[in-house]
Short mmCIF file of the C-alpha atoms (twelve columns), coordinates in Angstrom:
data_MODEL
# 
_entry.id   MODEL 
# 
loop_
_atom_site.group_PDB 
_atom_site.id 
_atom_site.type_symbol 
_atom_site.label_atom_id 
_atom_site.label_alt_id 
_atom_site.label_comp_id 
_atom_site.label_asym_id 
_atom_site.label_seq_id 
_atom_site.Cartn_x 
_atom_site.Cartn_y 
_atom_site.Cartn_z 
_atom_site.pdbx_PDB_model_num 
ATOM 1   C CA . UNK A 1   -222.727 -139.656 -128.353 1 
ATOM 2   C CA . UNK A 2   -220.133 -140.159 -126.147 1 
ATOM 3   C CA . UNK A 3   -219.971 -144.046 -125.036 1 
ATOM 4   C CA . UNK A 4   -221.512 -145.093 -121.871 1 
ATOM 5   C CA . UNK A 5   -220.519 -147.149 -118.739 1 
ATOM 6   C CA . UNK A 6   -222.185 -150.960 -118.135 1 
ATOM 7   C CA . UNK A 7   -223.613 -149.355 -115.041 1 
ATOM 8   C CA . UNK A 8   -224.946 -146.267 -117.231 1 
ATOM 9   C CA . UNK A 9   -226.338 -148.802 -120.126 1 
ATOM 10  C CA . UNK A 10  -228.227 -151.018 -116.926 1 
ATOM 11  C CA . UNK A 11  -229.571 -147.897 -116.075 1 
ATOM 12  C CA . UNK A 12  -231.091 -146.804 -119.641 1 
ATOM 13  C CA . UNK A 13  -232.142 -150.596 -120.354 1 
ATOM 14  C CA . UNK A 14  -234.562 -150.414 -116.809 1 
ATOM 15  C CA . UNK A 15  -235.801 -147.313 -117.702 1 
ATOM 16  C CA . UNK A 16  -236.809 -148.382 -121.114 1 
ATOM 17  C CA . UNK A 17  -238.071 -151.659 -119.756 1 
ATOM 18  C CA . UNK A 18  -240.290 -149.417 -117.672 1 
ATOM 19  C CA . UNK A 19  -241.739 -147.108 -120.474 1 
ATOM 20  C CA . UNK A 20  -242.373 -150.810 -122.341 1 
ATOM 21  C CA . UNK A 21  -244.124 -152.151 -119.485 1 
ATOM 22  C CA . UNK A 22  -246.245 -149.080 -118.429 1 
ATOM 23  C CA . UNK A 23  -250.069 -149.646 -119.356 1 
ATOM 24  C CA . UNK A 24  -250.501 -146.043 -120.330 1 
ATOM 25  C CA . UNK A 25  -247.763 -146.465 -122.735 1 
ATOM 26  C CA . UNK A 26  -249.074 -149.695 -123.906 1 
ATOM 27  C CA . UNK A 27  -252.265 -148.651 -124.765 1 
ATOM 28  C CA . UNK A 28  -251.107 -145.542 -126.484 1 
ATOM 29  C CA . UNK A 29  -248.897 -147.704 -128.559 1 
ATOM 30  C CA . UNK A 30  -251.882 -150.403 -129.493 1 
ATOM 31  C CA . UNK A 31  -254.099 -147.598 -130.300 1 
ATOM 32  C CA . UNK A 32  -251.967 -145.362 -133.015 1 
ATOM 33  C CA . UNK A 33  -250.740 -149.056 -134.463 1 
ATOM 34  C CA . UNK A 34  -254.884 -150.197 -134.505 1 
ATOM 35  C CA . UNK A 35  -255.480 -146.649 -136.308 1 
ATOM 36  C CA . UNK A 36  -252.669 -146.891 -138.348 1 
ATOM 37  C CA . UNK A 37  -253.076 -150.454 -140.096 1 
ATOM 38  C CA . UNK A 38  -257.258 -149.919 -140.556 1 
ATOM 39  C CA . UNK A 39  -255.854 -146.690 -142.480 1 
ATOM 40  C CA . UNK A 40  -254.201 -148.929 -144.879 1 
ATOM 41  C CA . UNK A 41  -256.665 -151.528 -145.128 1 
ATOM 42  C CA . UNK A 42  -259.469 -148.934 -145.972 1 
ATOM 43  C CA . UNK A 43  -257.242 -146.829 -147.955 1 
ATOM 44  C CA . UNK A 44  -258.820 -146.507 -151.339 1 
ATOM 45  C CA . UNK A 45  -256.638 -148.795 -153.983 1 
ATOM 46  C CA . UNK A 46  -255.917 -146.322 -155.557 1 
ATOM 47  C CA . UNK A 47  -254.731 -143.659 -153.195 1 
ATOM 48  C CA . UNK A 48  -251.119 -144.944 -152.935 1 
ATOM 49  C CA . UNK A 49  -250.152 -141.709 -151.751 1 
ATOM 50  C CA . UNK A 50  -252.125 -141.924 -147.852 1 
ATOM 51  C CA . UNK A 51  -251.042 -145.924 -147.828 1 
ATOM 52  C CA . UNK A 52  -247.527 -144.802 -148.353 1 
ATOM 53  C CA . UNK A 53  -247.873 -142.131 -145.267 1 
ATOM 54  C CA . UNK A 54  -249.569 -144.607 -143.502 1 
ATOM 55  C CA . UNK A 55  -246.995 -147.238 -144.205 1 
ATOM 56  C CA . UNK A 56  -244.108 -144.763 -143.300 1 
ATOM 57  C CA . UNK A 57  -245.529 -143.822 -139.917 1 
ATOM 58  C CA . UNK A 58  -245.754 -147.282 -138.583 1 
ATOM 59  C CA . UNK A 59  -242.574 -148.158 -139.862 1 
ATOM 60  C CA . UNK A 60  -241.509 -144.803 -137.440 1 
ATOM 61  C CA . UNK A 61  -243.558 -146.260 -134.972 1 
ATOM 62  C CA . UNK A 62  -241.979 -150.041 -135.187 1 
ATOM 63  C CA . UNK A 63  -238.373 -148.187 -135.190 1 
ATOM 64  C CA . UNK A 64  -239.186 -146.132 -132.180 1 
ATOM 65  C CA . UNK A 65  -240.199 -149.605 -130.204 1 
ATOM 66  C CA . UNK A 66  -236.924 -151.384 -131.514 1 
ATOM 67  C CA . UNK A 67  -235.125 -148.636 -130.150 1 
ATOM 68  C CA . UNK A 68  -236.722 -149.239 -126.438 1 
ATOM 69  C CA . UNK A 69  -235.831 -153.125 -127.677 1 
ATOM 70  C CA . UNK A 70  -232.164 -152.244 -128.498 1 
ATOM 71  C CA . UNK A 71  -231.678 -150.687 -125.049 1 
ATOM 72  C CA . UNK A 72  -232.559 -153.366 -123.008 1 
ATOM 73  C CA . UNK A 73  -230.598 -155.925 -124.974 1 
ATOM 74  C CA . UNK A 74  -227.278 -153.314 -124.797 1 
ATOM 75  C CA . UNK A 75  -228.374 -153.615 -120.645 1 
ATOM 76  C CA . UNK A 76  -228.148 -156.910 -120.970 1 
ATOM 77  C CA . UNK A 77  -224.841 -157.078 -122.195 1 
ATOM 78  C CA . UNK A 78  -224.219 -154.812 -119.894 1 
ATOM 79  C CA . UNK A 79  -225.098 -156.659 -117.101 1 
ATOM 80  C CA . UNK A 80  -223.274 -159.857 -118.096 1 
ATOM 81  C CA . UNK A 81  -219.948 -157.425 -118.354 1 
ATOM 82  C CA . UNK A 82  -220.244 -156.222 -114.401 1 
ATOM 83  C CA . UNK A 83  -221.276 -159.599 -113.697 1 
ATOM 84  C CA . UNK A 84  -217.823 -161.135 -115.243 1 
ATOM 85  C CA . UNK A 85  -216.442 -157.824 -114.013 1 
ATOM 86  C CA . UNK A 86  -217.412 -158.694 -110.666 1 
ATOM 87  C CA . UNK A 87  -216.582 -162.229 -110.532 1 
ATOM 88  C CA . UNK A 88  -212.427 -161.254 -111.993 1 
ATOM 89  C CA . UNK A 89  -212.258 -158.751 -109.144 1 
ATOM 90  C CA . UNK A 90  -213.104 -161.061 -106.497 1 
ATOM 91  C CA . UNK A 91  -210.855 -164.111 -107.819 1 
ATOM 92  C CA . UNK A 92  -208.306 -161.465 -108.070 1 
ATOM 93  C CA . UNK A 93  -208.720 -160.921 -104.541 1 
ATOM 94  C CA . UNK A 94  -208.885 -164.074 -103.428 1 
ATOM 95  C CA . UNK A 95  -205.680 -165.148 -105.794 1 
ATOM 96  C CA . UNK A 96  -204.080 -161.950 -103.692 1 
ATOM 97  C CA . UNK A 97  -205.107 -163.338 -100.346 1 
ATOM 98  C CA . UNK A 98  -203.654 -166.723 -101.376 1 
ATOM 99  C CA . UNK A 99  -200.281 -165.104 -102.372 1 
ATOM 100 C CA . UNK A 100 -200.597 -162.999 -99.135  1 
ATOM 101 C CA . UNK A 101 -201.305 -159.488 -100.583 1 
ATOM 102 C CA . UNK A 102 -204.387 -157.982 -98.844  1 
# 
């Protein structure tokens, strides 16, 4: 993956904000993790094999929200860099204006 601009990394970390924030998505997300943990907790003792399947997809599940999580927080970041970005430019200008150069 080729790396991405702050600008480009803002834009992923609102669009996964979004997703995280939609209802729809919400919901979908309560109900597999619901239907996932009664699985385990009804899961015969002995069937280690389903509690292990079960286990496995809501670690997937977990990973696929930290990823959402992970964007945001590399937005974040992001945002701090074109905000420090931002303020150098304009005390570069002004330092230039000082000095005379436009």
């Amino acid at each position: 993956m080729t790396p991405m601009s702050p600008e480009q990394e803002l834009q992923r970390a609102t669009r996964a904000r979004q997703i995280l924030d939609d209802d729809l998505f919400r919901e979908a997300v309560a109900a597999i993790e619901q239907a996932l943990l009664r699985g385990i907790q009804q899961s015969a003792f002995s069937d280690d094999k389903l509690r292990e399947k079960l286990c496995q997809r809501y670690s997937l599940l977990q990973d696929l929200l930290g990823q959402f999580r992970t964007h945001i927080e590399s937005g974040m970041l992001a945002e701090e860099q074109i905000r420090q970005r931002t303020v150098s430019e304009r005390m570069q200008a002004a330092w230039g204006n000082l000095r005379g150069n436009p």
